[in-house]
N, C-alpha and C positions, 0 to 999 in steps of 0.2 A: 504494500500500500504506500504510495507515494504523500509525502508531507503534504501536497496542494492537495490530495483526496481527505486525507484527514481534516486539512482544514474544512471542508463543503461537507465531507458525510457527518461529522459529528453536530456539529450545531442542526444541520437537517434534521438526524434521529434524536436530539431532545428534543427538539419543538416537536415530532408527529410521535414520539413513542408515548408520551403520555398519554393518550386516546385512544391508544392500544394497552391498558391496562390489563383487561379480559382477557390480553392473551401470558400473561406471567404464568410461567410454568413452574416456579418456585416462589415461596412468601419471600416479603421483602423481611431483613432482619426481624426476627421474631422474638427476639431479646434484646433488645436496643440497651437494657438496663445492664444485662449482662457486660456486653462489650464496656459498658462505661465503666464497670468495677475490675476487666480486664484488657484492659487497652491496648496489649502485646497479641490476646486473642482476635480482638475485634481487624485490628492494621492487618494481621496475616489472614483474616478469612477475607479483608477487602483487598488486599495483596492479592489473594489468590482469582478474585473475580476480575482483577483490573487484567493479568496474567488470561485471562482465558479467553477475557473481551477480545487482549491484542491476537489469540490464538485464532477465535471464530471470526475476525473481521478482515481475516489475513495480514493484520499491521504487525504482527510478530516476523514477519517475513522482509522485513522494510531493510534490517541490514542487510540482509541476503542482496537485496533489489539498488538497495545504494552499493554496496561494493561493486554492482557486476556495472552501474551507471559508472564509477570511478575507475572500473578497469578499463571498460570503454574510452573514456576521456583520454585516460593516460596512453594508451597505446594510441592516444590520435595525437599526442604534446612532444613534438619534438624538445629534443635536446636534454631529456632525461637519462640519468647516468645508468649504466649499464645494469642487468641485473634489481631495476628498481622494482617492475614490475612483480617480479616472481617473488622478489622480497616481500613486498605490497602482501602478494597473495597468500603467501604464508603466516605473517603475522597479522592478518586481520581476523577478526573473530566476532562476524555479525551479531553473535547472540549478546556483544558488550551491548549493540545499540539498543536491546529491549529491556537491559537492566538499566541504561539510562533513563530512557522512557518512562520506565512504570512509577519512577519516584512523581513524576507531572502530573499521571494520572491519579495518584494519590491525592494528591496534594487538589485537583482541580476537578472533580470527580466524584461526588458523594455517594453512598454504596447506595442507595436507594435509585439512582440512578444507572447503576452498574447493571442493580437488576433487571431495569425496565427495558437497557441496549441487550442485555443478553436474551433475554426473553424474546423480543424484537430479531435479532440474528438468530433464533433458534428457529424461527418460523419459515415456512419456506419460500413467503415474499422479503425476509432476510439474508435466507442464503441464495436467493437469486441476486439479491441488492449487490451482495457481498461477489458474486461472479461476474456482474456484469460491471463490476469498478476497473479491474483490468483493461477491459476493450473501451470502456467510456474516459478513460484519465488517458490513456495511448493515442485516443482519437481527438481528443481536446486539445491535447499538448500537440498534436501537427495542425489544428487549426489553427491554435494560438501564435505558432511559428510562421503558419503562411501570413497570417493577419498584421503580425511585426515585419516580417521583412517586406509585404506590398506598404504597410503602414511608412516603412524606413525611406523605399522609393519615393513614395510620393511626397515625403518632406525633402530630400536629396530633389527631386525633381522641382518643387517650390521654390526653394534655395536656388536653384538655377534660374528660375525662371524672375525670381526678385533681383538677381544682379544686373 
């Protein structure tokens, strides 16, 4: 899942997942009281649901997807020293980018919410949502690219035509 998909599906699925309450397939915290008198318990069962959200949304895959964006680059960047690449590729370890992650989703994320995305992605206008972000973030990002460079033209072509 690419950063610019993140940005557009998350705010979409709070705003419409609440309306889908009927479909929670699990209660939302059923001891709120509990978690407050154990707060180590409560951060790892929402640990585990921020973890599952990035699993079922496919954003757990997002190092995987920026490395290969990074490997791409690099093999087009001249003048890079010999052997970086392979280097690159050895010591990188996609899965740091999902422990960075999941501390944000903590942090910005309330569990009651967790539940209503999962529930939401459990469904299977979820997991279609969640399949068709692939082909719709791919096909967006070459619209966006043709839109800048006719856009670049025709201010290069402006420019010309004000001198």
């Amino acid at each position: 899942m690419s950063p610019r998909f993140a940005r557009i599906l998350f705010p979409l699925v709070l705003v419409v997942a609440p309306s889908l309450s009927h479909l929670l397939s699990q209660p939302q915290d059923p001891t709120p009281a509990a978690a407050a008198q154990d707060p180590k318990a409560g951060a790892a069962a929402k640990e585990a649901k921020v973890r599952e959200l990035l699993e079922t949304t496919g954003a757990a895959q997002m190092g995987k997807q920026a490395m290969e964006q990074m490997t791409q680059a690099f093999e087009n960047m001249p003048g890079l020293p010999e052997g970086f690449l392979p280097k690159f590729l050895e010591m990188a370890k996609p899965e740091q980018l999902v422990e960075m992650i999941v501390p944000i989703y903590m942090k910005h994320v309330d569990t009651a919410d967790l539940d209503t995305l999962l529930a939401f992605f459990r469904t299977p206008t979820g997991k279609r949502w969640v399949q068709a972000q692939g082909p719709i973030s791919k096909e967006s990002m070459e619209v966006g690219q043709k839109w800048g460079q006719e856009l670049a033209m025709k201010v290069m072509e402006q420019l010309n035509e004000d001198k």
